[in-house]
C-alpha positions as CSV (number, residue, x, y, z in Angstrom):
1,X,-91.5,-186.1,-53.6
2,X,-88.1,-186.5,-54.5
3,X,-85.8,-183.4,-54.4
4,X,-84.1,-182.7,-58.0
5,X,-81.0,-181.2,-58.6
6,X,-81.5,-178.3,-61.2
7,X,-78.6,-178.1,-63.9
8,X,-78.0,-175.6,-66.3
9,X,-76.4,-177.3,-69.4
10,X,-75.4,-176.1,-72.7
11,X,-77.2,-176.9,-75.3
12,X,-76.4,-176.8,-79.4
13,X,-76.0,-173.2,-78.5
14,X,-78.2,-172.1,-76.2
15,X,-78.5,-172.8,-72.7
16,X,-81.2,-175.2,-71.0
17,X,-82.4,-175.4,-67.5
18,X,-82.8,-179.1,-66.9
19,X,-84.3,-180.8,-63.5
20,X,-81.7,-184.3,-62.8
21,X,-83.3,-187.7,-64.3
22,X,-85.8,-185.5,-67.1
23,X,-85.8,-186.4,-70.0
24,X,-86.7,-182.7,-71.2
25,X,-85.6,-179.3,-70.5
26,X,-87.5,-177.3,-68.3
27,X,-86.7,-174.0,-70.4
28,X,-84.1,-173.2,-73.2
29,X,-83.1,-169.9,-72.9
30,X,-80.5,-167.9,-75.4
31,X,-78.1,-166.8,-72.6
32,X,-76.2,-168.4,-69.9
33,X,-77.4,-165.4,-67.0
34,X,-80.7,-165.9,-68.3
35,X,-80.6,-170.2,-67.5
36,X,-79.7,-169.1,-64.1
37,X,-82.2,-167.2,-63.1
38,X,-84.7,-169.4,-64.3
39,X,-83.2,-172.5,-62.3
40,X,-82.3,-170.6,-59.2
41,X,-86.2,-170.0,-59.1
42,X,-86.6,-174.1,-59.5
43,X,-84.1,-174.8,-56.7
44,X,-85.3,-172.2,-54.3
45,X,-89.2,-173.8,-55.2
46,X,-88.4,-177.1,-54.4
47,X,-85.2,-176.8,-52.1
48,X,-82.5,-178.1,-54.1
49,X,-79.2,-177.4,-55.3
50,X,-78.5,-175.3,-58.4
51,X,-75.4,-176.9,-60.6
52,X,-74.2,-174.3,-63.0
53,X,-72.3,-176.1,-66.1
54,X,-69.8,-174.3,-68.6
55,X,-69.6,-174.9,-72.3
56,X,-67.2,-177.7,-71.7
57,X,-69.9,-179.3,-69.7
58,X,-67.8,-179.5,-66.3
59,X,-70.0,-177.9,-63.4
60,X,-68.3,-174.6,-62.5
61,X,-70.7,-173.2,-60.0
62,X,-73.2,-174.9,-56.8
63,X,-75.8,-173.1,-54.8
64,X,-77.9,-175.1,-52.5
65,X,-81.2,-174.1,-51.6
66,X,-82.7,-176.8,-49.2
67,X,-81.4,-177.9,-46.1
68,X,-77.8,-178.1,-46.4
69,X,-76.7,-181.8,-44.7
70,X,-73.7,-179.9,-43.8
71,X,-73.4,-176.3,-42.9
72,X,-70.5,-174.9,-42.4
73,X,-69.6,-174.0,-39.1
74,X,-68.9,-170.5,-37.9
């Protein structure tokens, strides 16, 4: 199985935590902190990267959870 990037998006007010390619929101939630919980549950399940968008849309925050092509070194 394919790993999806997990997005948290605005939507018509609310907040939605939405897996890339669905068609359908995995949860709608009322605030922004609580979206971010919810998906940084999703990307830590499956390994993924979180992608945190503000209400202009553009992403503003990135966590990755999986295996990280390119850690930084250090």
């Amino acid at each position: 199985m394919k790993k999806r990037n997990v997005h948290v998006v605005p939507k018509d007010g609310s907040w939605a935590v939405k897996s890339a390619g669905a068609s359908r929101p995995a949860k709608v939630t009322s605030t922004q902190q609580e979206a971010i919980d919810r998906a940084r549950e999703i990307a830590q399940n499956n390994q993924s990267e979180m992608l945190v968008h503000g209400r202009n849309g553009r992403i503003r925050q990135k966590n990755s959870f999986g295996n990280d092509p390119f850690p930084p070194k250090g």
